[in-house]
DRENRO-592218 format. One record per atom (N, C-alpha, C): chain; atom name; x, y, z. Coordinates in Angstrom, 2 decimals, padded with zeros to 5 digits. Each point is the difference from the previous one (the first is absolute). Last residue first. Example, Ala and Ser with C-alpha at 12.3 -4.5 7.8 and 13.67 -1.06 7.14 Angstrom:
BEGIN
PT,A,N,012.85,-002.25,007.08;
PT,A,CA,000.82,001.19,000.06;
PT,A,C,-000.77,001.09,000.73;
PT,A,N,000.29,-005.72,-000.07;
PT,A,CA,-000.89,001.19,000.00;
PT,A,C,000.90,001.20,000.00;
// end
This chain:
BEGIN
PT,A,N,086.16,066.66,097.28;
PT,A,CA,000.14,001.08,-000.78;
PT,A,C,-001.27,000.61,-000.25;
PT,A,N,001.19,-002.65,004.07;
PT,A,CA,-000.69,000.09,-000.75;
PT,A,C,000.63,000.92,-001.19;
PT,A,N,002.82,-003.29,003.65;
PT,A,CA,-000.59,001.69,-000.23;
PT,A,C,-000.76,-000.23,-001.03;
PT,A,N,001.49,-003.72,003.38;
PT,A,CA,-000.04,000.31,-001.17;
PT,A,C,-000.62,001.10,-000.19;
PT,A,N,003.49,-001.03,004.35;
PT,A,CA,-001.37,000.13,-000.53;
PT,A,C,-000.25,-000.10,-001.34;
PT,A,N,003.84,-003.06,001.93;
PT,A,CA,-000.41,001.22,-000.23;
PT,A,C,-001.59,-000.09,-000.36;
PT,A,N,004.63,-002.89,002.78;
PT,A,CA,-001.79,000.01,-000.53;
PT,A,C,-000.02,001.53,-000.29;
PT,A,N,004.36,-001.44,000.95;
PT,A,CA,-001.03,-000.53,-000.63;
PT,A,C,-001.24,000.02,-000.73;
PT,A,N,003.20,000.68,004.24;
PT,A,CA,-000.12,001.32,-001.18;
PT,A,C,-000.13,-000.40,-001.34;
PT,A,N,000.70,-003.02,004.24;
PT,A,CA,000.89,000.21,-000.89;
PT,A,C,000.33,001.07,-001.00;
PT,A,N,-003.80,-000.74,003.23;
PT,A,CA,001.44,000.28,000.94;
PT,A,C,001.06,-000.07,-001.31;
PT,A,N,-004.00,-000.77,-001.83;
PT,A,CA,-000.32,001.19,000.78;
PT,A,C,001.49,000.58,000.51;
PT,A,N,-000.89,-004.44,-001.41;
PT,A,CA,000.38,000.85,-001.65;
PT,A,C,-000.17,001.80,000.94;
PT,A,N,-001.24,-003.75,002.52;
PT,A,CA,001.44,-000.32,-000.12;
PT,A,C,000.26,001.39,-001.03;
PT,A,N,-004.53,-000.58,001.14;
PT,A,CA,000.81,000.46,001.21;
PT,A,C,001.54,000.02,-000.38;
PT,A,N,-002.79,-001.91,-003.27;
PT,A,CA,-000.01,001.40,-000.32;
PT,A,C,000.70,000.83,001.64;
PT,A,N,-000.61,-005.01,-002.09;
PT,A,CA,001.12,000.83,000.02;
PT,A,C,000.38,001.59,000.49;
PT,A,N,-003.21,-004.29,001.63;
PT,A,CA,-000.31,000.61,-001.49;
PT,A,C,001.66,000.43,000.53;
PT,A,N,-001.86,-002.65,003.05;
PT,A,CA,-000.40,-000.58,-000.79;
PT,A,C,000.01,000.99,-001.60;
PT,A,N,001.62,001.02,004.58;
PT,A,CA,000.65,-001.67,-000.16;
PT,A,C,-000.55,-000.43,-001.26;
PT,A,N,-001.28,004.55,001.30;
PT,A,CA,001.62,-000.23,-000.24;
PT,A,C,000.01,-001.08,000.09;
PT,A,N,-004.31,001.15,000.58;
PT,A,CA,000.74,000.37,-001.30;
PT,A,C,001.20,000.30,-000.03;
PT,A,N,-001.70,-002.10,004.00;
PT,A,CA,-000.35,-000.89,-001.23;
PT,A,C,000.29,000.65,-001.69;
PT,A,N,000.67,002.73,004.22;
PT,A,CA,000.99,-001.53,000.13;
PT,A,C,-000.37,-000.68,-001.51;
PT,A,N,-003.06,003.50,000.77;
PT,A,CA,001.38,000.64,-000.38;
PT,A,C,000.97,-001.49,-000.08;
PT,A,N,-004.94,-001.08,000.17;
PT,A,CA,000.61,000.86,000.19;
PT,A,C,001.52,000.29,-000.37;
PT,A,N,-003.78,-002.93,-001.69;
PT,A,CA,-000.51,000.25,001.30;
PT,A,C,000.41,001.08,000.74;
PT,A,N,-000.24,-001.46,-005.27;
PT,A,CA,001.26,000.40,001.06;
PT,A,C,-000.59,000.52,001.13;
PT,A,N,-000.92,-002.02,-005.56;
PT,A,CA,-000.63,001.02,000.88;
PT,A,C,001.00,-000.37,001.75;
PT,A,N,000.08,-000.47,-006.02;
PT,A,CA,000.22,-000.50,001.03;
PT,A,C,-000.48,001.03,001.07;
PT,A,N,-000.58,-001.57,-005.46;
PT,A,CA,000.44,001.21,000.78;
PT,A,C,000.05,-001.17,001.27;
PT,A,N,001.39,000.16,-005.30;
PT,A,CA,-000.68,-000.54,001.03;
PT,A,C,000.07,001.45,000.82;
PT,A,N,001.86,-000.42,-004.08;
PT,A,CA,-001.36,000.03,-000.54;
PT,A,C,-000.52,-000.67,001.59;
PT,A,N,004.77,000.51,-001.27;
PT,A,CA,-000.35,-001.51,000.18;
PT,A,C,-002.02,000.04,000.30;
PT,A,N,002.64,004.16,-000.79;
PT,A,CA,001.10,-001.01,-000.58;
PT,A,C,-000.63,-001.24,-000.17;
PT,A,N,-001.61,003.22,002.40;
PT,A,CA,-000.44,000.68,-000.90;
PT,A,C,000.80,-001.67,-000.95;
PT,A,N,-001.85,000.73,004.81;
PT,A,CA,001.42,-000.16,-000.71;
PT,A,C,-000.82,-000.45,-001.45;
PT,A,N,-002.23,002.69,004.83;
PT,A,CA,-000.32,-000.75,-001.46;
PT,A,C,001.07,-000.29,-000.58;
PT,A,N,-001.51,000.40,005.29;
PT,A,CA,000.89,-000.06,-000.82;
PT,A,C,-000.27,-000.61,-001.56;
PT,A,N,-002.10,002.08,005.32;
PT,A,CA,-000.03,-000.74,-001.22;
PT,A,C,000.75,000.49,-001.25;
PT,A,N,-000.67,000.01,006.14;
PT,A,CA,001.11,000.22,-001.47;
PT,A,C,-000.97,-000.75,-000.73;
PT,A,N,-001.73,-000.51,004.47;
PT,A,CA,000.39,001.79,000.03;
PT,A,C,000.83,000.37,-001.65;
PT,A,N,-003.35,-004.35,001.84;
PT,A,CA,000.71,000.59,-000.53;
PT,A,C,000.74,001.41,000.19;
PT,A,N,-003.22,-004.60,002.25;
PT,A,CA,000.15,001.52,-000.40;
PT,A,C,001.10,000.57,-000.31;
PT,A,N,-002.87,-005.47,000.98;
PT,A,CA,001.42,000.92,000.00;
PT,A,C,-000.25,001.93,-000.43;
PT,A,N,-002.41,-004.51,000.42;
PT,A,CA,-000.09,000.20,000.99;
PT,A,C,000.78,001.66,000.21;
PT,A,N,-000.84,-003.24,-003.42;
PT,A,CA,-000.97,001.29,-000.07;
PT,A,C,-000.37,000.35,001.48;
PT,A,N,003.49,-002.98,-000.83;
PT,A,CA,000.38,001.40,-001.24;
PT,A,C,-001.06,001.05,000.28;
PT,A,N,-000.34,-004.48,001.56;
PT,A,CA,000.82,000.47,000.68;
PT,A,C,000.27,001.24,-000.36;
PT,A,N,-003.19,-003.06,-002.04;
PT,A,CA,-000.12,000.38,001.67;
PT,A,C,001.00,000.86,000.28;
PT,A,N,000.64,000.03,-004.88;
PT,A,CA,-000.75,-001.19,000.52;
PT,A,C,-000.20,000.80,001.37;
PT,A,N,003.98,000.27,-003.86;
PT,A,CA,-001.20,000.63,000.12;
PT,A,C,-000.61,-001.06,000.82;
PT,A,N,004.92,000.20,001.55;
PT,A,CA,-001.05,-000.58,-001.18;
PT,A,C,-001.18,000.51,-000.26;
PT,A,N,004.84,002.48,001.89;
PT,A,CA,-001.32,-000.49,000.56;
PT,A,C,-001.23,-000.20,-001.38;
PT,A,N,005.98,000.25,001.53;
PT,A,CA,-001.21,000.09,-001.21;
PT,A,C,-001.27,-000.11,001.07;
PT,A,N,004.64,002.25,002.63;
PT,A,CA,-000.86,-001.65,-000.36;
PT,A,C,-001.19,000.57,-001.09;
PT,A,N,002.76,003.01,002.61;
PT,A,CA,000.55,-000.93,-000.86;
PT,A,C,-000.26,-001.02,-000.98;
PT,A,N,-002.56,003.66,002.66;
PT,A,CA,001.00,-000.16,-000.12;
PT,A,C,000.56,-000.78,-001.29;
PT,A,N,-003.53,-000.50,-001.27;
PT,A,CA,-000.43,000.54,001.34;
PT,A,C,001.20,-000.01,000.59;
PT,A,N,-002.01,-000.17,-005.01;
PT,A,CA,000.69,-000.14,000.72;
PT,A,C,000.15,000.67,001.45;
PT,A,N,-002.45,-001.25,-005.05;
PT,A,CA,-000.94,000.77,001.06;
PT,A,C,001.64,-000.64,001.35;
PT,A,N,-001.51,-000.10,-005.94;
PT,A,CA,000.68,-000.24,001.30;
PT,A,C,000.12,000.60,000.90;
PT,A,N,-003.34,-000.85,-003.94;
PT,A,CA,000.59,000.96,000.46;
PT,A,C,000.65,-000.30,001.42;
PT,A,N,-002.30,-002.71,-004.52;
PT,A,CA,000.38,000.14,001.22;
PT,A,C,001.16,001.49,000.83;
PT,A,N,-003.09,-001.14,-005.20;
PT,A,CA,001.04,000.19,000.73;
PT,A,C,-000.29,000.15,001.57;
PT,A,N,-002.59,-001.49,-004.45;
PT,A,CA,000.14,-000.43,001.14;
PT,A,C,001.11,000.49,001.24;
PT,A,N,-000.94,000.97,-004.66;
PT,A,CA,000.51,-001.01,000.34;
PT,A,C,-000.28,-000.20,001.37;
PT,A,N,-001.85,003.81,-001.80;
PT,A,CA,-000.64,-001.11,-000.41;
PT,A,C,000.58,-001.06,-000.30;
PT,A,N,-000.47,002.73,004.60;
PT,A,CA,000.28,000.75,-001.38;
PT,A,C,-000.07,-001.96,-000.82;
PT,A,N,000.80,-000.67,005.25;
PT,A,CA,-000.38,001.32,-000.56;
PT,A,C,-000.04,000.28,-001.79;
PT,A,N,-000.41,-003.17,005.10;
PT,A,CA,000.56,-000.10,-000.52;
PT,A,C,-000.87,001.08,-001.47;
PT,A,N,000.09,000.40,005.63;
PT,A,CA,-000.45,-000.95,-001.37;
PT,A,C,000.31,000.55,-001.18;
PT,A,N,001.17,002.14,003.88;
PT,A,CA,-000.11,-001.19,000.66;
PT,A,C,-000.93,-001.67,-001.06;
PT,A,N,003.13,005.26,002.09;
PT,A,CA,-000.81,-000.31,-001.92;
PT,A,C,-000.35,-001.79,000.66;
PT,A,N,000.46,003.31,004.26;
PT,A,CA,000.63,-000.45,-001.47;
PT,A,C,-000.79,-000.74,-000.83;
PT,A,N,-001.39,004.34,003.54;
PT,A,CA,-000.02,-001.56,-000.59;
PT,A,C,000.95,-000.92,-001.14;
PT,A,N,001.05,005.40,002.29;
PT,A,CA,-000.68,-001.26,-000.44;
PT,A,C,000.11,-001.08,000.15;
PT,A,N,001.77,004.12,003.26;
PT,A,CA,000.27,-000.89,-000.58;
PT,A,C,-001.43,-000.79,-000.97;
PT,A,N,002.04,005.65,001.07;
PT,A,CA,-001.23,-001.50,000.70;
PT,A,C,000.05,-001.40,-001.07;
PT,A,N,003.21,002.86,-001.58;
PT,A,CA,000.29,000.41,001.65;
PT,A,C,-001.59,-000.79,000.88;
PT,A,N,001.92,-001.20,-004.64;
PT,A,CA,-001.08,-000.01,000.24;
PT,A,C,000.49,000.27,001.26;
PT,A,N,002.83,000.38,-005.01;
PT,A,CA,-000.31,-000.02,001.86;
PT,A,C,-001.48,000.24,000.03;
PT,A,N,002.94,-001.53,-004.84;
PT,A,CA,-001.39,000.47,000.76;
PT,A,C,000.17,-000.44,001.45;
PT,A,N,002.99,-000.05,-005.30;
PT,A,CA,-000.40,-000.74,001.54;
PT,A,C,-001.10,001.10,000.51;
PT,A,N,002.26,-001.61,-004.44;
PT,A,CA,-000.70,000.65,000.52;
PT,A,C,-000.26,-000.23,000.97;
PT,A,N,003.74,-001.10,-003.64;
PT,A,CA,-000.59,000.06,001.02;
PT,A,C,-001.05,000.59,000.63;
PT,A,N,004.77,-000.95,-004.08;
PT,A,CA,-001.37,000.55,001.12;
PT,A,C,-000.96,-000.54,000.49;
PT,A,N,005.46,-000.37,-001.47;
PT,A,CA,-001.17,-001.04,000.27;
PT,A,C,-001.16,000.81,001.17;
PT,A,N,004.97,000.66,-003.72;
PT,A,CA,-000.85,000.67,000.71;
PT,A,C,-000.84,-001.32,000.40;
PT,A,N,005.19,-000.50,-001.20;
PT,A,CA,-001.27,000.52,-000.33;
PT,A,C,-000.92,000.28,000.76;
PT,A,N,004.53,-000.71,000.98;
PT,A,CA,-000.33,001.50,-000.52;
PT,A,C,-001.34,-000.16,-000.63;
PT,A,N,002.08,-003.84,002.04;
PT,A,CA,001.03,000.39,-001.11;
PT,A,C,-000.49,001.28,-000.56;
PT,A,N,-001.33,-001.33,004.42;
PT,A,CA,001.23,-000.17,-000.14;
PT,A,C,000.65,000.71,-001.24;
PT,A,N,-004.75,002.09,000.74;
PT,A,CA,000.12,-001.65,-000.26;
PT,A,C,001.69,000.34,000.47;
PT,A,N,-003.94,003.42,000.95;
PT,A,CA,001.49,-000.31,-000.77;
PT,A,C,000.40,-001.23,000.53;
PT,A,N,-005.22,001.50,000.95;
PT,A,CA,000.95,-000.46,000.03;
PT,A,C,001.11,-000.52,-001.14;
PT,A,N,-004.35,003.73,000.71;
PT,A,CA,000.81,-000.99,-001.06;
PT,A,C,001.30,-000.49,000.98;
PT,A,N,-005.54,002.10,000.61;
PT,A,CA,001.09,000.33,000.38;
PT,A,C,000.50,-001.37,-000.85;
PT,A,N,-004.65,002.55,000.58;
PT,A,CA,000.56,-000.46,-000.88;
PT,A,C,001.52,-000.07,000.87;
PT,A,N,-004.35,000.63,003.07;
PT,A,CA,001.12,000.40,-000.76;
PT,A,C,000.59,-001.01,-000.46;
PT,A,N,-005.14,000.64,001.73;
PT,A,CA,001.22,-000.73,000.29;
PT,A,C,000.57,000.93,-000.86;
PT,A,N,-004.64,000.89,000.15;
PT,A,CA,000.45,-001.16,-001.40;
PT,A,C,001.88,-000.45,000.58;
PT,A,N,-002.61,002.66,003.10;
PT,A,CA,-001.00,-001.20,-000.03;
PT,A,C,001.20,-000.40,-001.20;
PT,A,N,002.47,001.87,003.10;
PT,A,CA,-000.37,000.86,-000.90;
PT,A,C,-001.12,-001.53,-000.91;
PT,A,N,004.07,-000.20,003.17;
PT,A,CA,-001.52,000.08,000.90;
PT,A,C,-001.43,000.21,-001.42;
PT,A,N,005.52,-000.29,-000.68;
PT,A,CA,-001.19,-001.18,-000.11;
PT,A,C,-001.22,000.06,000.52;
PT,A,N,003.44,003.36,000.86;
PT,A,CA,-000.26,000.10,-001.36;
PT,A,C,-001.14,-001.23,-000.47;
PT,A,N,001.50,000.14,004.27;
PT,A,CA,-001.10,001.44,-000.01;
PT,A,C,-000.06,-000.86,-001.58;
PT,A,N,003.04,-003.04,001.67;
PT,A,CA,-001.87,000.29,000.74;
PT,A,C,-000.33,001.18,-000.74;
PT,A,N,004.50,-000.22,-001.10;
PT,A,CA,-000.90,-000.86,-000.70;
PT,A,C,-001.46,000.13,000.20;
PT,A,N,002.69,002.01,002.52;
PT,A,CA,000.20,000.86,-001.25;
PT,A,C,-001.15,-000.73,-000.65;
PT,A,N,001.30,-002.13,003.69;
PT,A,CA,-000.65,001.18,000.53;
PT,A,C,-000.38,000.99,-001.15;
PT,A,N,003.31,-003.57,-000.34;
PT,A,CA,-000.69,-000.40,-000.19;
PT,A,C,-001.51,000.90,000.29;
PT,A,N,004.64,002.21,-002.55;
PT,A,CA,-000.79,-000.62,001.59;
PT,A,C,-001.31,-001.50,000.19;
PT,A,N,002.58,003.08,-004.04;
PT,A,CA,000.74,000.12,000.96;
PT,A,C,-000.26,-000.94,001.42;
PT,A,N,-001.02,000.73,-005.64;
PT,A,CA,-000.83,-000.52,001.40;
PT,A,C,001.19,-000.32,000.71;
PT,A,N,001.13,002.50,-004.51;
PT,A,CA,000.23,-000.84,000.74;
PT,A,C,-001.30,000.17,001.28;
PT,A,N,-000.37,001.81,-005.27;
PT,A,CA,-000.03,000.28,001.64;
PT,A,C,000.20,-001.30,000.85;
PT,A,N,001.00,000.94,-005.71;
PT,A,CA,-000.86,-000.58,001.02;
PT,A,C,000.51,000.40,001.37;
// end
């Protein structure tokens, strides 16, 4: 696997409509993929609830959660994040918010995060 060197690395490779596959190395060496997705023009966030449980898609603005309702569908996105592990996704107003609220800025500077290659 191809280390993601940058967060700038990330943008291009995520611009790509279906996003990039990528795997965060866990502490103890396991893997935890991922799909994320840049939006250089920002979307709407997910703002009701989705698929045939009902899933909520978490929608973070910096730091802070934002509830579905008035406030959310006020909001626009530049990150969406699929974690493969926990079958959710999450969405990220911007860069700040996908480092306080996922791993993948941290797993970047640590040499971490890799691309997933197709065979």
């Amino acid at each position: 696997m191809k280390p993601i060197e940058s967060i700038n690395q990330l943008k291009r490779l995520a611009s790509h409509p279906d996003g990039v596959e990528v795997s965060v190395r866990l502490n103890n060496g396991a893997m935890s993929g991922k799909t994320v997705k840049y939006f250089e023009t920002p979307q709407p966030a997910t703002n009701e609830a989705w698929g045939p449980d009902k899933m909520v898609t978490d929608v973070f603005w910096g730091k802070d959660y934002m509830p579905m309702g008035a406030c959310r569908s006020q909001l626009n996105v530049h990150w969406s994040v699929w974690h493969d592990s926990s079958e959710s996704e999450s969405e990220h107003t911007n860069d700040l918010s996908l480092y306080h609220r996922t791993f993948i800025v941290r797993a970047i500077g640590a040499g971490s995060l890799f691309l997933v290659e197709e065979n």
